[in-house]
N, C-alpha and C positions, 0 to 999 in steps of 0.2 A: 564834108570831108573830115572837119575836125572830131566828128563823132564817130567816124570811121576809125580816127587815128586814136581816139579816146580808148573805143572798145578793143583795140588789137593790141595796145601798150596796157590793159587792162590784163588780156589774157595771157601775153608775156610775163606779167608779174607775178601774177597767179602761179603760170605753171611754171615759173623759175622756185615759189614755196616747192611746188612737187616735185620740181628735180632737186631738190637742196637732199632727198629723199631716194631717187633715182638715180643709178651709176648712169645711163644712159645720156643725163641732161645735166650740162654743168650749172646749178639752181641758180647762184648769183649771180652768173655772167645770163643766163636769161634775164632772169628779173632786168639785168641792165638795160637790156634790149627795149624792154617797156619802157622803161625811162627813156632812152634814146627816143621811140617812138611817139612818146609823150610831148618829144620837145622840139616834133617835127608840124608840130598843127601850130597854126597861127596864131591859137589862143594863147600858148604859151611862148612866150620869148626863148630864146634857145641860149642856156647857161651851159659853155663849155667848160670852165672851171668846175659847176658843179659834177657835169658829164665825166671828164676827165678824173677826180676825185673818186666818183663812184666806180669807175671804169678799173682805176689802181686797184681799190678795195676786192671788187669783184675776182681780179685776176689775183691777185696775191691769195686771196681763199681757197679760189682753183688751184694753185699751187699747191697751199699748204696741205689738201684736202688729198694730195698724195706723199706729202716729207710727214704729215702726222701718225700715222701708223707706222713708219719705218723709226721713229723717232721713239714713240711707246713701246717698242719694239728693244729698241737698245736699256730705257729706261728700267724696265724690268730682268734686265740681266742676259738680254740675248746677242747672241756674236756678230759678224758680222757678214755670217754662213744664214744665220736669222734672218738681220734684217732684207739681204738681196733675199732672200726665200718670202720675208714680206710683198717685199715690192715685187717678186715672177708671182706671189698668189691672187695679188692686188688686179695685174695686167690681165691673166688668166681668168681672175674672178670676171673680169667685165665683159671676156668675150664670151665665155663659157656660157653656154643654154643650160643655165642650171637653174632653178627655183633659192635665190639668196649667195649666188656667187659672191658679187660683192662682200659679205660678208665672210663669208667661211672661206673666200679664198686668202684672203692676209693672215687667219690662222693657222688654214692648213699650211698655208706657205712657207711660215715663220717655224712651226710643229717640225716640216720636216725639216727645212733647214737646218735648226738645233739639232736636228736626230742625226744628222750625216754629219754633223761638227764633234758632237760628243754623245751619246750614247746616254745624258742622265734624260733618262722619262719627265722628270719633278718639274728641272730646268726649261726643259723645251717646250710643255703646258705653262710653265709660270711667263714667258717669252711671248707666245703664240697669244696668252689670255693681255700682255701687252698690247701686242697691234691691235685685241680685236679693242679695248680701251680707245687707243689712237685713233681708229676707223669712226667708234661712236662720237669720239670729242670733235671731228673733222665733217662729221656730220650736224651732230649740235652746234659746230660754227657756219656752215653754211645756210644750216636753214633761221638759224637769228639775223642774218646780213640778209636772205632772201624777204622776211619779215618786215626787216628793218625797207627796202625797198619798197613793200609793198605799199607799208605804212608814208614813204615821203612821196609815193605816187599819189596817193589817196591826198595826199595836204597839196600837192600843188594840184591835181585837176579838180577838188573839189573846195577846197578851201582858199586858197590862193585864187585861183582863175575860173572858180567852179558856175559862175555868172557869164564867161563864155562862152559853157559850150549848151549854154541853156537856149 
């Protein structure tokens, strides 16, 4: 059974990297999920401090992985017609059937926003190239926490208790 639990908090890990990548999978609160299931097999003692700690991290990225583009968003000179135009392109991006919603939607979102606030062209691309900033840095932080996951899975089932599940 612990090899069962081994290989499935394996593939949670894994595909929490893929979703750090994927709007569809929140990447670190997967990743978590492996951990959690890691610390569900007898081989490993079950560390709620640690859990809970990872748990925090995991969900506050989740978070932030939507206030960062709305944020880039202001940074760059955009109103506050921008940033709800961020965050309706953000929401839209992820349902929308489109080939890189996620992406192009916090741009376009932020683009028109600015364009129905004020009419400068300049403004509302300098804005729009904001969240898509925001969008990238919210992504480069979940997938180094998803990383970072994968990397403390790998030390406690193989390093730490990796004689257990042998």
């Amino acid at each position: 059974m612990d090899i069962l639990l081994l290989l499935l908090g394996l593939f949670f890990v894994i595909l929490g990297i893929i979703g750090s990548f994927l709007p569809v999978l929140p990447g670190p609160l997967t990743g978590w999920i492996g951990l959690l299931i890691l610390h569900f097999s007898d081989a490993v003692p079950m560390d709620t401090t640690f859990l809970g700690i990872t748990l925090a991290v995991a969900i506050a990225i989740w978070i932030l992985d939507y206030i960062i583009p709305v944020l880039g968003t202001k940074k760059f000179g955009g109103s506050r017609a921008g940033m709800i135009g961020t965050f309706l392109g953000l929401i839209i991006g992820l349902i929308a059937p489109i080939p890189f919603g996620i992406i192009i939607g916090p741009f376009v979102g932020a683009l028109i926003g600015e364009l129905i606030h004020q009419s400068d062209t300049d403004k509302a691309i300098k804005a729009a190239f904001g969240s898509f900033i925001g969008f990238i840095t919210g992504t480069f932080l979940k997938f180094i926490v998803a990383v970072i996951y994968f990397g403390l899975f790998v030390k406690i089932a193989f390093w730490d208790f990796g004689s257990a599940f042998i």
